[in-house]
PyMOL CGO cylinders between C-alpha atoms (Angstrom):
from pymol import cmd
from pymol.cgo import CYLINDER

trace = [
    CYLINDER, 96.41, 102.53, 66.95, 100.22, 102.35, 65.83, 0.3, 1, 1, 1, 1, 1, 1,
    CYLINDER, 100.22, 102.35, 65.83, 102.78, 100.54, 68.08, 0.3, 1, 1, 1, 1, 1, 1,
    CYLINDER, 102.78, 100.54, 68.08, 104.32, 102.00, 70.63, 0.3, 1, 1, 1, 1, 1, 1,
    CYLINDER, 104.32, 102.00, 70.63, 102.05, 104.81, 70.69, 0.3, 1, 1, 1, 1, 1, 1,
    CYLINDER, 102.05, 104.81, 70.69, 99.94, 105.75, 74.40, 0.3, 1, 1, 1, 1, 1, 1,
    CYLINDER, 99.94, 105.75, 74.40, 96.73, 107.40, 74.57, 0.3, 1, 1, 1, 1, 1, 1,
    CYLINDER, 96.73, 107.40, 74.57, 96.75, 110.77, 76.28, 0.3, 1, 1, 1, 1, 1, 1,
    CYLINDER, 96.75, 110.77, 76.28, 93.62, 112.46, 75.42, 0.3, 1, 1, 1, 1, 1, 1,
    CYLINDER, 93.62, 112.46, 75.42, 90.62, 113.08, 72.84, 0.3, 1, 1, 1, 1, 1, 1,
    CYLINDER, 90.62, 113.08, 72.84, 91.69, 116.13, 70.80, 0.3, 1, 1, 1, 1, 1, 1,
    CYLINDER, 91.69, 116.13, 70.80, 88.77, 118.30, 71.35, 0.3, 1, 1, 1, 1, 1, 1,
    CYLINDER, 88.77, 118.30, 71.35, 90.20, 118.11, 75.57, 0.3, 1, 1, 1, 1, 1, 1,
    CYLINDER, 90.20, 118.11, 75.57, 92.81, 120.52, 74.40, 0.3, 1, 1, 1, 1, 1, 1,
    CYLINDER, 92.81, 120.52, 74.40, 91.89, 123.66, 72.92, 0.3, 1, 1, 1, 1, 1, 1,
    CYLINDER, 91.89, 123.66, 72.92, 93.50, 126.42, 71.07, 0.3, 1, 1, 1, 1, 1, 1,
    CYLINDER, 93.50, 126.42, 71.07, 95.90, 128.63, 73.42, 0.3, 1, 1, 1, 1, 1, 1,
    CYLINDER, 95.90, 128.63, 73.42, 93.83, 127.33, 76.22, 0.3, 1, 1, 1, 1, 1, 1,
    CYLINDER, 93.83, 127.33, 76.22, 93.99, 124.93, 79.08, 0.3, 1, 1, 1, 1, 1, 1,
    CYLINDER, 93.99, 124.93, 79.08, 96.02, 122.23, 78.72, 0.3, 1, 1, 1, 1, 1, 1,
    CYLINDER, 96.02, 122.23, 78.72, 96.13, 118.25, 79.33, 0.3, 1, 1, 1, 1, 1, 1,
    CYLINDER, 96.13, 118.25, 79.33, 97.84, 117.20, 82.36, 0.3, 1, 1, 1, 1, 1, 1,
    CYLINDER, 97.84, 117.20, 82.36, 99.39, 113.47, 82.39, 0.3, 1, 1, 1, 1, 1, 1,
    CYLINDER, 99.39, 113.47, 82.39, 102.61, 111.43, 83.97, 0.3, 1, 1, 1, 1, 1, 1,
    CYLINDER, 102.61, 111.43, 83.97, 105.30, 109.68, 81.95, 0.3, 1, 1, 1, 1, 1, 1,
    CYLINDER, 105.30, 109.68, 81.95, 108.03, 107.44, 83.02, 0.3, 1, 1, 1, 1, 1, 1,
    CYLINDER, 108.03, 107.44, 83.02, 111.23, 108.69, 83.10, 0.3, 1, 1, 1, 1, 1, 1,
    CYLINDER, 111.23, 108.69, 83.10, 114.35, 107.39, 84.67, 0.3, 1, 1, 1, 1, 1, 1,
    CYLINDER, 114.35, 107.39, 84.67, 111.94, 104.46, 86.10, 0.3, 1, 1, 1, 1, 1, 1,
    CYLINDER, 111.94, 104.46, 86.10, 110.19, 107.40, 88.07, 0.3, 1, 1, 1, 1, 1, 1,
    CYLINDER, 110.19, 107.40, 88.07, 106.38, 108.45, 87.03, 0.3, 1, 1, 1, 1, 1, 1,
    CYLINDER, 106.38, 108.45, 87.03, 106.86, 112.16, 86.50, 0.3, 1, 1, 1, 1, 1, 1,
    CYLINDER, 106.86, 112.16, 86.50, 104.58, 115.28, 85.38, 0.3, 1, 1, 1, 1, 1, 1,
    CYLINDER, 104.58, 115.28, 85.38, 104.07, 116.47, 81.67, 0.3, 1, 1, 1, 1, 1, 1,
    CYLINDER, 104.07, 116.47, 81.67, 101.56, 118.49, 79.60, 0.3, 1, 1, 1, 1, 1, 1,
    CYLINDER, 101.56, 118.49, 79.60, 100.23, 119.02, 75.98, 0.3, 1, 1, 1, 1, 1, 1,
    CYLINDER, 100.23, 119.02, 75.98, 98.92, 121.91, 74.79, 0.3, 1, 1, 1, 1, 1, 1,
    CYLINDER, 98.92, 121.91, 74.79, 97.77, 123.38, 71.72, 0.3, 1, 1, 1, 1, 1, 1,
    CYLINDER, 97.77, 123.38, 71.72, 99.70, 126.35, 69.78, 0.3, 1, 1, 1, 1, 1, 1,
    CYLINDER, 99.70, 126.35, 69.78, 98.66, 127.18, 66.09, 0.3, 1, 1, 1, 1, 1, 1,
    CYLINDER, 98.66, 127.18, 66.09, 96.80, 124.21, 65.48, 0.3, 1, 1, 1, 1, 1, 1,
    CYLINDER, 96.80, 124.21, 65.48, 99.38, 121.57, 66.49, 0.3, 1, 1, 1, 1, 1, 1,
    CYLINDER, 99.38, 121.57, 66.49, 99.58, 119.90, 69.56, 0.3, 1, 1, 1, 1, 1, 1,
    CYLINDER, 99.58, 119.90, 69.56, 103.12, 119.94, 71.48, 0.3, 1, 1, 1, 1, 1, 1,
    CYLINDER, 103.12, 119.94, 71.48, 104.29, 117.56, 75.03, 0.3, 1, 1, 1, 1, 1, 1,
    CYLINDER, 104.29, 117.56, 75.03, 106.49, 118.76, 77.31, 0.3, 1, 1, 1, 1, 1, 1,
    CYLINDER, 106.49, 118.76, 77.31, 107.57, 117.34, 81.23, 0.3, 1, 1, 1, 1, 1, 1,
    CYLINDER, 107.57, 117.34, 81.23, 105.84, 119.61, 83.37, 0.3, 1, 1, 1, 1, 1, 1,
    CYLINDER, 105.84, 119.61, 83.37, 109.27, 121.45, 84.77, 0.3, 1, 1, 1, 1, 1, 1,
    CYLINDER, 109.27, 121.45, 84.77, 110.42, 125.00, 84.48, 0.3, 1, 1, 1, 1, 1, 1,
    CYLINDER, 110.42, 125.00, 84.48, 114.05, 125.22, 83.03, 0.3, 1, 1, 1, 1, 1, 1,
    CYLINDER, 114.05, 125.22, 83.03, 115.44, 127.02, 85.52, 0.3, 1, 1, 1, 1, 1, 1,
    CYLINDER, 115.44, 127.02, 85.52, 114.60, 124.69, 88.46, 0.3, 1, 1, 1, 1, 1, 1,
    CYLINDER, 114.60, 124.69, 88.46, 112.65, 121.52, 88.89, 0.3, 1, 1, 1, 1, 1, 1,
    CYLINDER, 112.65, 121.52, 88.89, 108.77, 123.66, 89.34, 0.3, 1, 1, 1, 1, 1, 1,
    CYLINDER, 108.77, 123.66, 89.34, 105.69, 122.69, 87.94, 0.3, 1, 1, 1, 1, 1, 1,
    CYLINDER, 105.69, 122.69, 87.94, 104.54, 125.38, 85.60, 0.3, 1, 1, 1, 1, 1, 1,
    CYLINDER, 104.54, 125.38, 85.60, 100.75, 125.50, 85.63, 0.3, 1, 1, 1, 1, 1, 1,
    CYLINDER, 100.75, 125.50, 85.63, 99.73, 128.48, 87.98, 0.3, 1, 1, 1, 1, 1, 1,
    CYLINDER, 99.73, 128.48, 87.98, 96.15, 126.61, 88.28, 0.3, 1, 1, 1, 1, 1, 1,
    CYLINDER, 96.15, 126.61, 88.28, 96.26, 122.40, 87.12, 0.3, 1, 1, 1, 1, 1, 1,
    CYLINDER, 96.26, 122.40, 87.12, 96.46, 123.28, 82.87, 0.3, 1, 1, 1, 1, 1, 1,
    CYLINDER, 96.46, 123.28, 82.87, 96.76, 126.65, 82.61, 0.3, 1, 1, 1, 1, 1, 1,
    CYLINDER, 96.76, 126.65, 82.61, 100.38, 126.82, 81.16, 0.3, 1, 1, 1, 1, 1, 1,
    CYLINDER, 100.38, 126.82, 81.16, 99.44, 129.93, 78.94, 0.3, 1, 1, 1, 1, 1, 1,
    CYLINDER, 99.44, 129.93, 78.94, 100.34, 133.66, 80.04, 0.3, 1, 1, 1, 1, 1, 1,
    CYLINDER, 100.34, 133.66, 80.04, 97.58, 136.47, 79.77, 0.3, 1, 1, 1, 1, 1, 1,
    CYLINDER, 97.58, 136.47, 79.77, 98.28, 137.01, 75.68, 0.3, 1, 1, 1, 1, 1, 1,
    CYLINDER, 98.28, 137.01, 75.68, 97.75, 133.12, 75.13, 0.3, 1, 1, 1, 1, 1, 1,
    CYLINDER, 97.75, 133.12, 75.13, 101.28, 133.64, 72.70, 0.3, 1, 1, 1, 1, 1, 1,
    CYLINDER, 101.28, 133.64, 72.70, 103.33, 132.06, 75.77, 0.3, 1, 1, 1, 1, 1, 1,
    CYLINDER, 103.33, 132.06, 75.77, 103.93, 129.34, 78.50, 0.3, 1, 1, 1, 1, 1, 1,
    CYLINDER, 103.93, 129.34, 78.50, 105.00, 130.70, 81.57, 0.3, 1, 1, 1, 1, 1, 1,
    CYLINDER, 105.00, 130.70, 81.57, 106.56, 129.39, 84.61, 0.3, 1, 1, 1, 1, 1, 1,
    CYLINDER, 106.56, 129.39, 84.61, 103.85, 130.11, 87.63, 0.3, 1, 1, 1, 1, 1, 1,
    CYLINDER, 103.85, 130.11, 87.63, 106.63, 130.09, 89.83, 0.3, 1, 1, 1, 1, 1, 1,
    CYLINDER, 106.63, 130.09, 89.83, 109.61, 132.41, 88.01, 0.3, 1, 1, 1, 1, 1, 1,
    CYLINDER, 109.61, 132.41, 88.01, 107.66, 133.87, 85.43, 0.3, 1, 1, 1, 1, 1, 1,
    CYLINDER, 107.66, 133.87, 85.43, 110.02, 132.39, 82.93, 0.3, 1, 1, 1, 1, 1, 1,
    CYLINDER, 110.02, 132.39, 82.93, 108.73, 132.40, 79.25, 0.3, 1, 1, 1, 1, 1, 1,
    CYLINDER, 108.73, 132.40, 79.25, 108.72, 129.97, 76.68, 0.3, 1, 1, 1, 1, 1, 1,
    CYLINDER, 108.72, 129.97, 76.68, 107.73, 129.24, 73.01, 0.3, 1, 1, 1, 1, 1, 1,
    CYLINDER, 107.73, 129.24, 73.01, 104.68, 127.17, 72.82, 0.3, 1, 1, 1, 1, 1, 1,
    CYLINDER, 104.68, 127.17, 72.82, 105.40, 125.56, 69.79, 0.3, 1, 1, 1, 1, 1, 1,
    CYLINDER, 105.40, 125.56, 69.79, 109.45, 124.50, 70.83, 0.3, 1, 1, 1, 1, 1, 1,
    CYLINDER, 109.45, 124.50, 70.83, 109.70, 125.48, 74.34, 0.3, 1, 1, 1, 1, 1, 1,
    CYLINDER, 109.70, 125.48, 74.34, 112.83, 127.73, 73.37, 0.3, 1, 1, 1, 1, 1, 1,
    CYLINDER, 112.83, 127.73, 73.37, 113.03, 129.87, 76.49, 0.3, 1, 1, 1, 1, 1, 1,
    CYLINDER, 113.03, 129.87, 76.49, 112.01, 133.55, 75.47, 0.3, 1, 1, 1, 1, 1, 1,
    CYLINDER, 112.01, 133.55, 75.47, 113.33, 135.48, 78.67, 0.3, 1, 1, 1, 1, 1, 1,
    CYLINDER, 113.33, 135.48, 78.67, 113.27, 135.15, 82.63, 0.3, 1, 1, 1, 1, 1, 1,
    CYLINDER, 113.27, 135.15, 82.63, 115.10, 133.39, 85.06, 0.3, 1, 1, 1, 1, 1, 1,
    CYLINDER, 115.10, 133.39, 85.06, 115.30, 129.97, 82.30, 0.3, 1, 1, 1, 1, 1, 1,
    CYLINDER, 115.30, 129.97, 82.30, 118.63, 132.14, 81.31, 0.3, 1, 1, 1, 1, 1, 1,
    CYLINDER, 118.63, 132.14, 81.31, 118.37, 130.27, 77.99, 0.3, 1, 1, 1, 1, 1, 1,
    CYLINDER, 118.37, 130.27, 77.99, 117.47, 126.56, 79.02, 0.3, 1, 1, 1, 1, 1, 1,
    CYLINDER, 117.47, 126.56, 79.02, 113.93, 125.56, 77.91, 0.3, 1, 1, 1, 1, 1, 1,
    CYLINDER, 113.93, 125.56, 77.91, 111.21, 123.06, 78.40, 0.3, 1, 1, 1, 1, 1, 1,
    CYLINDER, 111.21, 123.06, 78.40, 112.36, 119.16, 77.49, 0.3, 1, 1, 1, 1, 1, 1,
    CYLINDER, 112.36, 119.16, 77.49, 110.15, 118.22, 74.68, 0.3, 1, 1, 1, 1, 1, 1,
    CYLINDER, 110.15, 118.22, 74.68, 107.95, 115.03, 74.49, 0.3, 1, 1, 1, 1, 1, 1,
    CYLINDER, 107.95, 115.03, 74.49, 106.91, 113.51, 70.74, 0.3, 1, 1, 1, 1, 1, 1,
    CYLINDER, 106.91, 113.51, 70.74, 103.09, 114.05, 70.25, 0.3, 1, 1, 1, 1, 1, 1,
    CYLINDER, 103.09, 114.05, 70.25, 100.49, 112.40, 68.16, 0.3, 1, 1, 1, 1, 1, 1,
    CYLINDER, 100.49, 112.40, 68.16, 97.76, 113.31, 66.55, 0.3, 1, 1, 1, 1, 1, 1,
    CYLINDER, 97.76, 113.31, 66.55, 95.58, 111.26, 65.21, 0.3, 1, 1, 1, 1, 1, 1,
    CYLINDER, 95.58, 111.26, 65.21, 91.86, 110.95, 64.65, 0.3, 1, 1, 1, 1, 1, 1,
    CYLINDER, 91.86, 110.95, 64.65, 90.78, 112.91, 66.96, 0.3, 1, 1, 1, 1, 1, 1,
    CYLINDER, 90.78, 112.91, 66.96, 93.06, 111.77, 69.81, 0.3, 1, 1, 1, 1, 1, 1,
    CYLINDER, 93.06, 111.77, 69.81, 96.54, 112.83, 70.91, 0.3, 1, 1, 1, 1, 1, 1,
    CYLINDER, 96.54, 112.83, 70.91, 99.25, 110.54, 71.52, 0.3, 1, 1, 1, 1, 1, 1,
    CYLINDER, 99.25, 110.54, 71.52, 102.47, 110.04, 72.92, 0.3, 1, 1, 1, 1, 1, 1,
    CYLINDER, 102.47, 110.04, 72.92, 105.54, 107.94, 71.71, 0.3, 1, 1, 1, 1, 1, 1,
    CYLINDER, 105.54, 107.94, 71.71, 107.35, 106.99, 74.66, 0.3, 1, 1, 1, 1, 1, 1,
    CYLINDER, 107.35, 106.99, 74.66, 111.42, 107.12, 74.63, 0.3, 1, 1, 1, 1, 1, 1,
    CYLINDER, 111.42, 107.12, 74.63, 113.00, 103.98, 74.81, 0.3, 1, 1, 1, 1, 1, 1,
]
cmd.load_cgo(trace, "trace")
């Protein structure tokens, strides 16, 4: 395993368009919520908070994925968002999307590079 680099998952626990992997990450010395999920074969992190106001997104714990499984959605606003940026698509997010995280993945196993 490369430097700097945390463990988040085995690859096969996130699936195409489908549920995806709940986990915490430290940010401004506070553990908070993010998520990776799987969009056109790659694997993308984001913190677990709805652009428009500080929500969770998941409508049930790692289902981030609307009804067409071509968009996240915001469980409580219904905002959408591009899977594979997190570019807010319409809603209440009025433009601001999801806060990226830098994802890994490498045989068979998804990573994350923490910010320094």
């Amino acid at each position: 395993m490369a430097a700097g680099l945390r463990l988040i998952c085995a690859s096969q626990d996130v699936v195409e368009a489908g549920a995806g992997f709940r986990f915490t990450v430290k940010r401004y010395d506070q553990e908070v919520p993010a998520f990776v999920i799987r969009f056109r074969g790659q694997v993308h992190g984001y913190y677990n908070e709805c652009g428009h106001v500080p929500a969770q997104l998941d409508w049930l714990p790692g289902e981030f994925f609307d009804h067409s499984k071509l968009y996240l959605i915001c469980s409580v606003h219904g905002a959408l968002y591009a899977p594979e940026s997190g570019r807010c698509l319409g809603g209440r997010c009025q433009g601001k999307g999801l806060k990226p995280l830098k994802m890994h993945e490498i045989d068979g196993q998804i990573f994350f590079t923490p910010r320094k």
